[in-house]
N, C-alpha and C positions, 0 to 999 in steps of 0.2 A: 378448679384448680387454684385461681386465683385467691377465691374466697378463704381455703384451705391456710393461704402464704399469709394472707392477711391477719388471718385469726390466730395463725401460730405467731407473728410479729407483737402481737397486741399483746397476748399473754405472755410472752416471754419478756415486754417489754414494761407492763405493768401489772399483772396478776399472781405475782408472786413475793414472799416476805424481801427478799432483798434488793430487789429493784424499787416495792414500796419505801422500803425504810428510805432506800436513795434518794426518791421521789419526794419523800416528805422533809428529808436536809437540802436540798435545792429552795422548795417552798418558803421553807425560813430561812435561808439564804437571801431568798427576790427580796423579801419582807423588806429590810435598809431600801435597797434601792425605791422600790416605791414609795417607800416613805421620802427618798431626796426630790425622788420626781415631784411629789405634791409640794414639797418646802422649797426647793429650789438649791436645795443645800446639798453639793456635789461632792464630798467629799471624798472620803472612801467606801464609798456606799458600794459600787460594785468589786470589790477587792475580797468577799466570802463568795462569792458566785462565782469568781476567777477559781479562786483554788480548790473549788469542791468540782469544776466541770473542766480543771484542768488535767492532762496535756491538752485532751483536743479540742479545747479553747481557746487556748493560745497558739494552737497549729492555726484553726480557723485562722485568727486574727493577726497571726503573720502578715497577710501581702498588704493590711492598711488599705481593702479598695476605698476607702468613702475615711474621707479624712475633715474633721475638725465638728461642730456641733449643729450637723443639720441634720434634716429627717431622715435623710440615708443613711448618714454614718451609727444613728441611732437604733435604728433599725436593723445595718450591717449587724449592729453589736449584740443586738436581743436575737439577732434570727441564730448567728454563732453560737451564744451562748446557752437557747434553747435546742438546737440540732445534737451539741456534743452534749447535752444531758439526754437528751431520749439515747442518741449512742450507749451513753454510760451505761443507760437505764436496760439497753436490753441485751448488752453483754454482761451483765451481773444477771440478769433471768437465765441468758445463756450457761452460766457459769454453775446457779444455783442447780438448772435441770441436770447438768453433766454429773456434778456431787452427788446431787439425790438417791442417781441410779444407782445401780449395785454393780457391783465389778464385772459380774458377766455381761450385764446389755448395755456397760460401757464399754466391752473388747470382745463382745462376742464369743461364741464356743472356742474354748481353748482347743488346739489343734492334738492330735494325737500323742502318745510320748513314741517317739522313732528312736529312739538310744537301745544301742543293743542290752540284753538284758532287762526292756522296759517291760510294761504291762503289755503290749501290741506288738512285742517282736514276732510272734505265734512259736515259741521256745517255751519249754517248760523247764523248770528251775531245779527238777529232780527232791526237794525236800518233803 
């Protein structure tokens, strides 16, 4: 069962066109930042990474736990910013499987017509 949760998480998370496309604008996204890490040049390097994995990136990073430039607060900030892109990443898988389907095994069998004069009232119509 578990293995089941697993493997539908994954694909839904990465195996599909619009969670990829996501996945690969994050990718170029990181790109600045790693490039400040190596130079040292802080500028606004993580400010595309904010607004591509935002709201809930800046929900994360609301409460400020690890505050100023040490390994924690660094870390606080890449684990935030990698959590709410896998989020992102598999409620667009989510989204994409839901559109895919077709109206019936998104709502299931429509239920009977119960209106008098329907097809199911067991009346016949005399014409």
């Amino acid at each position: 069962m578990r293995d089941s949760r697993l493997r539908t998480f994954l694909r839904l998370a990465f195996a599909n066109p619009a969670s990829l496309v996501y996945l690969g604008l994050v990718a170029v996204a990181a790109l600045p930042m790693a490039h400040a890490s190596l130079t040292g040049d802080r500028s606004f390097a993580a400010l595309w990474m904010l607004m591509i994995t935002a709201p809930t990136s800046t929900l994360l990073l609301l409460p400020d736990f690890a505050d100023g430039d040490s390994a924690p607060a660094a870390g606080y900030f890449l684990a935030a910013l990698a959590l709410s892109a896998l989020l992102h990443s598999f409620l667009l898988g989510l989204a994409h499987r839901t559109l895919r389907r077709t109206p019936g095994q998104r709502t299931g069998p429509l239920p009977p017509d119960r209106t008098p004069g329907g097809a199911d009232d067991g009346t016949t119509s005399g014409r």
